[in-house]
C-alpha positions as CSV (number, residue, x, y, z in Angstrom):
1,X,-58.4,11.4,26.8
2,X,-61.5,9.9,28.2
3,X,-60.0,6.7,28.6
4,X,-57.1,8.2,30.1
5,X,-59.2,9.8,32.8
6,X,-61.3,6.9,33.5
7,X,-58.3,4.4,34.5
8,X,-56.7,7.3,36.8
9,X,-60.1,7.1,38.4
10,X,-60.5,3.4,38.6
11,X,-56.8,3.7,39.9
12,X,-58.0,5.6,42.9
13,X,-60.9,3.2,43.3
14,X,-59.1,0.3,43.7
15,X,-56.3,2.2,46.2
16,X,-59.5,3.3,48.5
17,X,-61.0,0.2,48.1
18,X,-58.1,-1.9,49.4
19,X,-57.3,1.1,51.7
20,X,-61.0,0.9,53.5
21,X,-60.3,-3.2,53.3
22,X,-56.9,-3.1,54.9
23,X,-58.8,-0.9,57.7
24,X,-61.5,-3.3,58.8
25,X,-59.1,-6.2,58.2
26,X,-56.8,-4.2,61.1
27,X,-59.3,-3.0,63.2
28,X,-60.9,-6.9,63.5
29,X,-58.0,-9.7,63.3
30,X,-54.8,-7.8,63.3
31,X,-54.3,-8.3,67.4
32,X,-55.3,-11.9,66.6
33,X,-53.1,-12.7,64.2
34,X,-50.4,-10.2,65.9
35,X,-48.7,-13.5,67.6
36,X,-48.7,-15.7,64.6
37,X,-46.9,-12.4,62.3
38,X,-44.2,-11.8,65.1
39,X,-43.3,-15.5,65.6
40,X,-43.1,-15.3,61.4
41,X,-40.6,-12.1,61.9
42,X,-38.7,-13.7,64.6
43,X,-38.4,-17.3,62.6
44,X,-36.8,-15.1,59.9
45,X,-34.1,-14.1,62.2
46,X,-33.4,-17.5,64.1
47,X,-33.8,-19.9,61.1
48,X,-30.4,-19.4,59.4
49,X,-28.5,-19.8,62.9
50,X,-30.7,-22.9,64.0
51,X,-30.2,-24.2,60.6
52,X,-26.3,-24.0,61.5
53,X,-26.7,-25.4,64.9
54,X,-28.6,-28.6,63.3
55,X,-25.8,-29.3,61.1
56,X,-23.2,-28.8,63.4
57,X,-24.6,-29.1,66.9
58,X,-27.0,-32.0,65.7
59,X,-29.7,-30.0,67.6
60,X,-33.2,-29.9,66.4
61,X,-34.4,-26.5,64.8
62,X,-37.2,-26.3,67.4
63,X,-34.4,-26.5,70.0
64,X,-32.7,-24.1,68.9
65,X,-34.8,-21.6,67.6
66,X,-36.7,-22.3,71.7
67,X,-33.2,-21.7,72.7
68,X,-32.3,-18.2,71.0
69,X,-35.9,-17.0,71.9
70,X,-35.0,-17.7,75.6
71,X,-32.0,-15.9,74.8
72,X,-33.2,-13.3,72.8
73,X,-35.7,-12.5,75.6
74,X,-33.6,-12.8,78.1
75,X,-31.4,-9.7,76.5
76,X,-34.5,-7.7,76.0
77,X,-35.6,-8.1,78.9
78,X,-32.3,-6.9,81.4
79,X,-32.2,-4.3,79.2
80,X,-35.9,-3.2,79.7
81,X,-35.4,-3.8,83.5
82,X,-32.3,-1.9,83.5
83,X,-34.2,1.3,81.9
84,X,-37.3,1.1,83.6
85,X,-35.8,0.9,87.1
86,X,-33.8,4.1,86.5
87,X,-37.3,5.7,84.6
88,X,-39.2,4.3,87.7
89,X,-37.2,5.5,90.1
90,X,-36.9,9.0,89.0
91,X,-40.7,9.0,88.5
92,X,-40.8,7.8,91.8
93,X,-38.7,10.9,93.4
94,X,-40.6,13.2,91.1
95,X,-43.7,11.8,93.0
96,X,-42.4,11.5,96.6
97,X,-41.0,15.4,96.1
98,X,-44.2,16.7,94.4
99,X,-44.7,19.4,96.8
100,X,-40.6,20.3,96.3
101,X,-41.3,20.5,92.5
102,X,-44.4,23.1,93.8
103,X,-42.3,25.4,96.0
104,X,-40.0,25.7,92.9
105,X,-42.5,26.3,90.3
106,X,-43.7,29.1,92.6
107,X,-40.7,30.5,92.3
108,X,-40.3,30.9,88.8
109,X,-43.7,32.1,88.8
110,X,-42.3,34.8,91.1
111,X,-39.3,35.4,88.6
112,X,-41.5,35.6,85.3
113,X,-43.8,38.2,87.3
114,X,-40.6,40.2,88.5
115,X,-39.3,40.2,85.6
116,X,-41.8,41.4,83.2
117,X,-42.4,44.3,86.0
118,X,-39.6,45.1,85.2
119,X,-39.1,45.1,81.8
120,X,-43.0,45.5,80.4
121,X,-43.9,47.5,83.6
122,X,-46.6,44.8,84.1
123,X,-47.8,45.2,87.8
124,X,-46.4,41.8,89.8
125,X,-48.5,42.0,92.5
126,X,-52.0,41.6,90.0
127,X,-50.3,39.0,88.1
128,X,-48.3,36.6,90.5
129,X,-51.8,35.8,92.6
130,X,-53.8,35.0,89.6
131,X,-50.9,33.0,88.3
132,X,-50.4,31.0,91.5
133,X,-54.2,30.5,91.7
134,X,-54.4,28.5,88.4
135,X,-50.6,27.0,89.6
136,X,-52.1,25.3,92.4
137,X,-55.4,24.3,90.5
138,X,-53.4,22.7,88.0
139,X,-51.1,20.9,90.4
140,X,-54.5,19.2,92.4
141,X,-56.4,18.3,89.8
142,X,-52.6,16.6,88.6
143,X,-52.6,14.9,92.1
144,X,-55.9,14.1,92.1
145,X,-55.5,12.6,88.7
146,X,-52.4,10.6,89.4
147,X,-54.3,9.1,92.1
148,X,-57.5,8.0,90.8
149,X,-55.8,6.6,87.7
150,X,-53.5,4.5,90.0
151,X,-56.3,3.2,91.4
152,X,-58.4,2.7,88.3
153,X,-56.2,1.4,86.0
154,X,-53.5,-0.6,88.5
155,X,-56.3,-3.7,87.7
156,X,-56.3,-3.5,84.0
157,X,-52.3,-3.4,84.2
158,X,-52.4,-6.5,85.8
159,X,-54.4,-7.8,83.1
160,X,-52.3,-6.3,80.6
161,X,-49.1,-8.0,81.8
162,X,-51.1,-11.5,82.2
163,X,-51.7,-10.7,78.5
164,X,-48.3,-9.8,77.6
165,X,-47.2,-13.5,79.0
166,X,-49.4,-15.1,77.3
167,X,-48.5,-13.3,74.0
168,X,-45.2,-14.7,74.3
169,X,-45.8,-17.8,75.3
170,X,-47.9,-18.0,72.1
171,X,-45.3,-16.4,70.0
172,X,-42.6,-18.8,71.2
173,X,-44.4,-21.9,70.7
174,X,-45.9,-20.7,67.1
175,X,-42.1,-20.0,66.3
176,X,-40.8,-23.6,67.5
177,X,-43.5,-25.1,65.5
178,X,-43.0,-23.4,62.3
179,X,-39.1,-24.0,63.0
180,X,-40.0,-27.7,62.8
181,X,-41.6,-27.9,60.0
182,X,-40.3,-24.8,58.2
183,X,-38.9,-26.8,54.8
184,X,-42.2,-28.6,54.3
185,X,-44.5,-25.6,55.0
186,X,-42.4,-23.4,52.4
187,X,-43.0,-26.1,49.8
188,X,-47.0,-26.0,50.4
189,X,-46.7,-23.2,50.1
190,X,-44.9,-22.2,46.7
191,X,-47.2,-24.8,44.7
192,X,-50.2,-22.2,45.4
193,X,-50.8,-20.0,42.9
194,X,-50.9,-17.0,44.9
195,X,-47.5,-17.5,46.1
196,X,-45.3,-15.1,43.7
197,X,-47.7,-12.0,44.6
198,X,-47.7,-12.9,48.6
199,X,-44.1,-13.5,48.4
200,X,-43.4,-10.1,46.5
201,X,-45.6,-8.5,49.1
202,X,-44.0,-9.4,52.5
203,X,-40.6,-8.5,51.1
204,X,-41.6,-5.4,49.6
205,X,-43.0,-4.9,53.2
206,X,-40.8,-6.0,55.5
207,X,-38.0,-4.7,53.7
208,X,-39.7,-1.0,54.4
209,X,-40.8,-2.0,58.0
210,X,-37.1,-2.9,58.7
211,X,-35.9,0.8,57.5
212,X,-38.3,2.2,59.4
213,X,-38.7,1.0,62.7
214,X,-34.3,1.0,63.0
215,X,-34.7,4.7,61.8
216,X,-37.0,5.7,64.5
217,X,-35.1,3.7,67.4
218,X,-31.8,5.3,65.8
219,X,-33.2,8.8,65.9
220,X,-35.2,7.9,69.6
221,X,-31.2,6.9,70.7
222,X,-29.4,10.0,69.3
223,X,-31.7,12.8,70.2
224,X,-32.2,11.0,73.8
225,X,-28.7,10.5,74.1
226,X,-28.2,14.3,73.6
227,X,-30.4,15.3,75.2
228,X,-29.6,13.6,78.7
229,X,-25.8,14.4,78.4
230,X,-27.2,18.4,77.5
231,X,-29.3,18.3,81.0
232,X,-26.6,16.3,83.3
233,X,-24.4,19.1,82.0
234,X,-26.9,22.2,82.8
235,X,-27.4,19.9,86.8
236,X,-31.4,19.6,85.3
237,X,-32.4,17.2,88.0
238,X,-33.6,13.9,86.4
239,X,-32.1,14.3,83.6
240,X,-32.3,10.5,82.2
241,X,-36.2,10.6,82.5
242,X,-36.6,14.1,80.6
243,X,-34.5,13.5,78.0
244,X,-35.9,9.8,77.1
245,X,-39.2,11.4,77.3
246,X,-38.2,14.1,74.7
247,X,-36.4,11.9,72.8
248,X,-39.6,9.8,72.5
249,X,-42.1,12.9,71.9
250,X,-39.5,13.7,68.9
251,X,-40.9,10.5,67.3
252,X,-44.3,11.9,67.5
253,X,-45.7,13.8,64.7
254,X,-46.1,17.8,65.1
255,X,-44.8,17.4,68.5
256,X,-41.2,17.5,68.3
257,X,-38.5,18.2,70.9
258,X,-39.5,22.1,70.4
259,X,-43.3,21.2,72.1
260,X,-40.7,21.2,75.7
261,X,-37.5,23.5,75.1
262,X,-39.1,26.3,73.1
263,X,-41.3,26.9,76.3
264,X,-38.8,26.0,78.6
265,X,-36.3,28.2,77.1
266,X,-38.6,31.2,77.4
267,X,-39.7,30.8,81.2
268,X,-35.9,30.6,81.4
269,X,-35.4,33.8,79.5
270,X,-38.3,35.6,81.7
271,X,-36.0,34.4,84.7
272,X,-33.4,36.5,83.4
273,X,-31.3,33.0,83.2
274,X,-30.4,33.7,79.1
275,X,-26.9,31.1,79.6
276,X,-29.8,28.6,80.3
277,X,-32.2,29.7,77.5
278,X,-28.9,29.7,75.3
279,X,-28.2,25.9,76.0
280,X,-31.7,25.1,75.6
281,X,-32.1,26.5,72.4
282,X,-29.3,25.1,71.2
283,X,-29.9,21.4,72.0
284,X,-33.5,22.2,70.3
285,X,-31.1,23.6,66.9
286,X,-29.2,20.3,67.5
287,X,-31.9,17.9,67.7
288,X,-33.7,19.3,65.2
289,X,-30.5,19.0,62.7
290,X,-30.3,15.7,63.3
291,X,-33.6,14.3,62.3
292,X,-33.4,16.6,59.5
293,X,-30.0,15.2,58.5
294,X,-30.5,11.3,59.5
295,X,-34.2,11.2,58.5
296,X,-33.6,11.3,54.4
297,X,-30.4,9.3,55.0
298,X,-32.1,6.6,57.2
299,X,-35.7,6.3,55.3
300,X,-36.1,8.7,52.4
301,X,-33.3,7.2,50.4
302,X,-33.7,3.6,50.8
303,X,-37.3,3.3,50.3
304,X,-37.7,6.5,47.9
305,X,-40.2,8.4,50.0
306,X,-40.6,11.7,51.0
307,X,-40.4,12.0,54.7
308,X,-43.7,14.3,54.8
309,X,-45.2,11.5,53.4
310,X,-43.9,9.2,56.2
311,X,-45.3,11.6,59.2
312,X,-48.5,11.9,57.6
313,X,-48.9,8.4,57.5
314,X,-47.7,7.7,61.1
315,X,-50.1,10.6,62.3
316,X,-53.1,9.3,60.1
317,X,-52.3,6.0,62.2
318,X,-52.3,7.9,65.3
319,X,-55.8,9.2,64.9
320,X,-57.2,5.7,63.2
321,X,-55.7,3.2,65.7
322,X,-54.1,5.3,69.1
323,X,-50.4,4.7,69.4
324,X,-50.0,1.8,67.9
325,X,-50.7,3.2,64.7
326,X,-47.1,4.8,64.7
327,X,-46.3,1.5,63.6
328,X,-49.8,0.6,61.9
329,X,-50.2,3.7,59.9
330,X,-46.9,3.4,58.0
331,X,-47.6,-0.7,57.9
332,X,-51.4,0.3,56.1
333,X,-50.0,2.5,53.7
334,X,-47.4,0.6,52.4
335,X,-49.8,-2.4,52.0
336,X,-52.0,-0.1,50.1
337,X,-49.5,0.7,47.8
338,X,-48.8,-2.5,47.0
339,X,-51.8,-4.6,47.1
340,X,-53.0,-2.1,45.0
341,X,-50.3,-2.3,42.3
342,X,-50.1,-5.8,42.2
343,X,-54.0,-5.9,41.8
344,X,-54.1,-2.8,39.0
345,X,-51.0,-5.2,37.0
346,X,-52.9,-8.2,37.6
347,X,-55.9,-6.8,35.9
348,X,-55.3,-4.3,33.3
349,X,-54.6,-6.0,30.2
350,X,-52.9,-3.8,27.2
351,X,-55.9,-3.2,24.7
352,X,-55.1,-4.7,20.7
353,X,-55.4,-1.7,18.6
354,X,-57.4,-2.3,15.2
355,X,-55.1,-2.7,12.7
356,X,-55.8,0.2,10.1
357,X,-57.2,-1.3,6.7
C-alpha cells in the first residue's frame, strides 16, 4: 500500500516537474524556435507534392516546396485581405459615425427608462440623467482611448509587421532548406537513440494539434456564419463585423456568444422590442447547440478528452502566456502528458518478486 502511494506521488512529481520545465522552456526559446517548428509543419504538408513534382516535373524539392509556399501565401493572404478590408471598413464607419452610434444609444437609454416607469413604476426622469451621465463618460474616455492608443501603439505595429516579414522570410528559407536535404537529415536522424521517443512525441502531438486547431476554426466558421446571416436578417447594421467578433469571443473560455446577446437581448426586451429579444435568444440557443453538439464530435472523440478539460487548458494558457496561449496552453498540456509517460515508462522497471522458499 505504501509502495502504491509513493509511485502515485512520484507520478505527480515527475508531471510537475516536466510541466514547470515545459513552462520556462516556452516562456524563453519558444518564439525563437517558432520559425524553425512552422517551416517543420509546413515541410510536412509540401514534401509529398514536391516529392511528385521531382519525379515528374524534374524540379528540385527546394523549388518546389519555394513554389507552393509562394502559393500557399499567396491564398492566405487574398483571403486575409479580402476579410480585413470588409472588417476595416466597417470599423472604419463605426468610427467616422461615432457620434450616430451616441444619439442612438441615447435612445435606448430613453426606452429602458420609459419602459421600466412603466412597468416597475421607476421614476424616468431620476434615472435617465444619471444614466446618460455615465453614457457620455463612458463614450469619452472610449474616444479618448481609441485615440491615444492609435497614436501609441501605430509605431509598435509597424514594428510588428516588419517582424511578421521577416518571420516568413525565415520560415520559407528554413523550409527550402530542409526540403533539400530532407532524405539525408531523416537518416541522421533515426541512428540517434532518442529518435523512437521524439518520433512518438511529435505524432502523438501534432496529431492532437491538427484536431484542435480545425475544430476551433470549424466552430469560429459556423457560429460566425450564423451569426452574420441572423443580423443581416434582423437589418443589425454591420452585421459581418459583429458576428465575426462573436463568433471569435465563442472561442474564448467563459465568454461565450451569451457574454453579447444575453445582454443585448434584454435592453431589447426593456425596449419593449420582444420579436428582437426572440431572435436574439434564439441565435444564442443555436450557437450554443452547436458547440455543444460539434465540440465532442470534433475533439472529444478523436483524441479521448473531455472537453472541460480542453477549456481549462486553453484558459490556463490564457492567463500563463496572453492570447497565444489558446494555442500554447493546449500545446503544454499535451506535452506534459506525454513527456511524462514516456519518462515514467522509460524508468520504472517491474520489481522481481522473491521467489518463496
Amino acid at each position: 500500500m505504501q509502495q502504491s502511494e509513493y509511485s502515485k506521488w512520484r507520478k505527480l512529481f515527475v508531471y510537475v516537474v516536466v510541466a514547470l520545465l515545459l513552462y520556462v522552456g516556452i516562456r524563453t526559446l519558444f518564439w525563437a524556435v517558432f520559425p524553425f517548428f512552422v517551416a517543420i509543419l509546413l515541410l510536412k504538408l509540401f514534401y509529398p507534392p514536391a516529392d511528385w513534382i521531382k519525379r515528374h516535373l524534374r524540379i528540385g524539392k527546394g523549388v518546389s516546396v519555394f513554389l507552393l509556399f509562394l502559393i500557399l501565401l499567396g491564398l492566405v493572404g487574398c483571403g486575409l485581405w479580402f476579410l480585413l478590408q470588409s472588417l476595416l471598413g466597417q470599423l472604419g464607419e463605426v468610427f467616422s459615425n461615432f457620434s450616430t452610434y451616441e444619439g442612438y444609444a441615447q435612445q435606448i437609454v430613453k426606452e429602458c427608462c420609459c419602459k421600466l416607469e412603466e412597468h416597475l413604476g421607476l421614476r424616468a426622469d431620476y434615472m435617465q440623467p444619471f444614466l446618460l451621465g455615465r453614457l457620455y463618460q463612458l463614450a469619452g474616455t472610449l474616444k479618448e482611448s481609441i485615440s491615444q492608443g492609435i497614436m501609441t501603439y501605430s509605431y509598435q505595429y509597424a514594428k510588428g509587421f516588419v517582424k511578421l516579414i521577416g518571420v516568413l522570410v525565415i520560415i520559407m528559407v528554413a523550409a527550402v532548406l530542409i526540403a533539400k536535404d530532407y532524405d539525408k537529415l531523416k537518416k541522421q536522424f533515426k541512428r540517434q537513440p532518442f529518435y523512437e521517443n521524439v518520433n512518438q512525441l511529435k505524432e502523438k502531438v501534432f496529431y492532437a494539434l491538427f484536431i484542435y486547431v480545425r475544430a476551433q476554426c470549424i466552430l469560429i466558421l459556423i457560429i460566425s456564419a450564423v451569426c452574420c446571416i441572423s443580423f443581416s436578417l434582423m437589418g443589425v447594421k454591420r452585421a459581418i463585423l459583429l458576428g465575426t467578433g462573436i463568433g471569435i469571443l465563442d472561442a474564448l473560455p467563459f465568454f461565450g456568444t451569451g457574454s453579447i446577446l444575453i445582454p443585448w437581448a434584454i435592453i431589447q426586451i426593456f425596449r419593449g422590442k420582444i420579436l428582437s429579444a426572440a431572435v436574439l435568444g434564439t441565435v444564442y440557443i443555436v450557437c450554443s447547440c452547436i458547440r455543444e453538439f460539434f465540440e465532442p464530435k470534433l475533439i472529444g472523440k478523436k483524441l479521448g478528452v473531455l472537453p472541460i478539460y480542453i477549456i481549462s487548458t486553453v484558459y490556463i494558457g490564457i492567463v500563463l502566456y496572453g492570447v497565444g496561449g489558446m494555442l500554447l496552453g493546449p500545446l503544454q498540456a499535451l506535452l506534459t502528458l506525454e513527456i511524462g509517460r514516456q519518462w515514467i515508462a522509460d524508468h520504472e522497471k517491474p520489481r522481481k518478486t522473491p521467489e518463496k522458499e
